[in-house]
C-alpha positions, 0 to 999 in steps of 0.5 A, spaced: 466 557 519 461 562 523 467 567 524 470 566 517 462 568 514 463 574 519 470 576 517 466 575 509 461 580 511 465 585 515 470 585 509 465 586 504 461 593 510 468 595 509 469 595 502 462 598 500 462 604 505 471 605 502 468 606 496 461 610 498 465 614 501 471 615 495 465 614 489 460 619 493 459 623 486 456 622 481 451 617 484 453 613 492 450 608 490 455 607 484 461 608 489 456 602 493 456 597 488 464 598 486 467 598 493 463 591 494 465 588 488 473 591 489 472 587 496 470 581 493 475 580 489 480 581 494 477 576 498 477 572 493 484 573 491 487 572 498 482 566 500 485 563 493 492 566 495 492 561 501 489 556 497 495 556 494 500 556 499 496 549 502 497 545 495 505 547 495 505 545 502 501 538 501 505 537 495 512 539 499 515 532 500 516 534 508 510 536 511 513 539 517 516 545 515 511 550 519 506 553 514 503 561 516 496 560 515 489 563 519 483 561 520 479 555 516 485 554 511 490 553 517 484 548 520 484 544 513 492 544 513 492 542 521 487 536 520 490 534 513 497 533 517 494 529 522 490 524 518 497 524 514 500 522 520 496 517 523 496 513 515 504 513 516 503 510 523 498 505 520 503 504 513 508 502 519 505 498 523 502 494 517 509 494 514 513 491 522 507 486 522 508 483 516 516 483 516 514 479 522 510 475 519 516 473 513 521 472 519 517 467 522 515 463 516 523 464 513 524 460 521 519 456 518 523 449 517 516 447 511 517 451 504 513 456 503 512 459 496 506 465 494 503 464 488 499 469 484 492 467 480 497 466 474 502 461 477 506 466 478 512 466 484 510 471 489 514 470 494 518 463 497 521 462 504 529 459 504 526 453 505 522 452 498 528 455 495 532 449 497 528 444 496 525 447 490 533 450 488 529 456 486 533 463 486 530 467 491 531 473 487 531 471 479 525 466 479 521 472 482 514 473 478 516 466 473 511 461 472 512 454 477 509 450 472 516 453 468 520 451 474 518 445 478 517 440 471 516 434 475 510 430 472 507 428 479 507 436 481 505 438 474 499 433 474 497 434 481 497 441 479 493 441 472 487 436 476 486 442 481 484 436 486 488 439 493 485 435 498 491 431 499 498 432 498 503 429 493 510 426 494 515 428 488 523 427 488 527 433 489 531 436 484 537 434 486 535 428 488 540 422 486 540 414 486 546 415 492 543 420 496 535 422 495 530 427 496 523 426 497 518 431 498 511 432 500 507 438 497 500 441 497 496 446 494 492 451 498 487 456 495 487 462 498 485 469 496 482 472 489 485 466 485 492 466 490 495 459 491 500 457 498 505 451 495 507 448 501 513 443 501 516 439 507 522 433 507 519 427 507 526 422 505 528 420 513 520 418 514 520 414 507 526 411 509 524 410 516 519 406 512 522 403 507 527 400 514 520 398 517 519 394 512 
């Protein structure tokens, strides 16, 4: 910054004695004032000149094409890309760990569905889609309450009431083969549901057995 203020001066020393010298008559001090303001409006014309070449440069998709600038406009450009840099590696690492966090619970053998503050399905692991028989790609951003209508779910969801879970047949559940499922509620975020669900039909009839 200092040297940028000298080479400021010096263009304007250069200007001021160009023109005190080539406007000498009738008045050098005219020459004086005219060489300064002409070396201002150079300096002003180049500095916005690279300017210019910054923003095309910033705004160029590729930011690794090489960019021939000088003094502070160059210490902009170098430290604006290396805090480009470093936001894209944090932008990936944050995009790695949460494919991560999605394969583990896809692995997980519990459903697990994302609700938005409105209801809405944000996002479901396999295991939810079959036990809920959602798609996991059309029923995206529906409503749950418009796709699971079973009335013990639909109650349990109305009361608010999370504190336990509640059991419901599963939507292919039939007379000759059921489904039992156990779901629970768990608020989260700003307004944001977890929808958890497990098979429960081996541990019912296990008990039904004992009985």
């Amino acid at each position: 910054m200092v040297w940028r203020v000298f080479r400021f001066f010096l263009f304007q020393l250069c200007g001021g004695l160009i023109g005190y010298w080539l406007l000498a008559l009738p008045n050098p001090l005219h020459g004086l004032i005219v060489g300064l303001l002409v070396a201002s409006a150079l300096w002003v014309a180049i500095d916005l000149r690279r300017v210019a070449q910054l923003l095309r440069w910033l705004k160029d998709a590729d930011q690794t094409k090489p960019l021939h600038l000088d003094g502070l406009w160059a210490e902009v450009a170098t430290r604006t890309l290396r805090l480009l840099r470093q936001r894209e590696s944090r932008a990936h690492d944050s995009e790695c760990r949460l494919q991560e966090f999605l394969a583990a619970i896809q692995a997980s053998p519990n459903g697990v569905v994302l609700l938005d503050a409105l209801g809405r399905i944000e996002w479901c692991n396999e295991t939810a889609a079959e036990h809920f028989g959602f798609d996991p790609k059309r029923d995206m951003q529906q409503l749950i309450g418009n796709l699971v209508r079973e009335p013990a779910f639909l109650t349990y969801q109305a009361m608010g009431d999370f504190s336990h879970d509640v059991q419901m047949p599963g939507p292919r559940s039939t007379p000759s083969r059921p489904v039992r499922l156990a779901v629970h509620l768990h608020d989260y975020g700003e307004g944001r549901r977890l929808l958890l669900s497990r098979d429960v039909t081996a541990l019912e009839q296990a008990e039904v057995m004992r009985r």
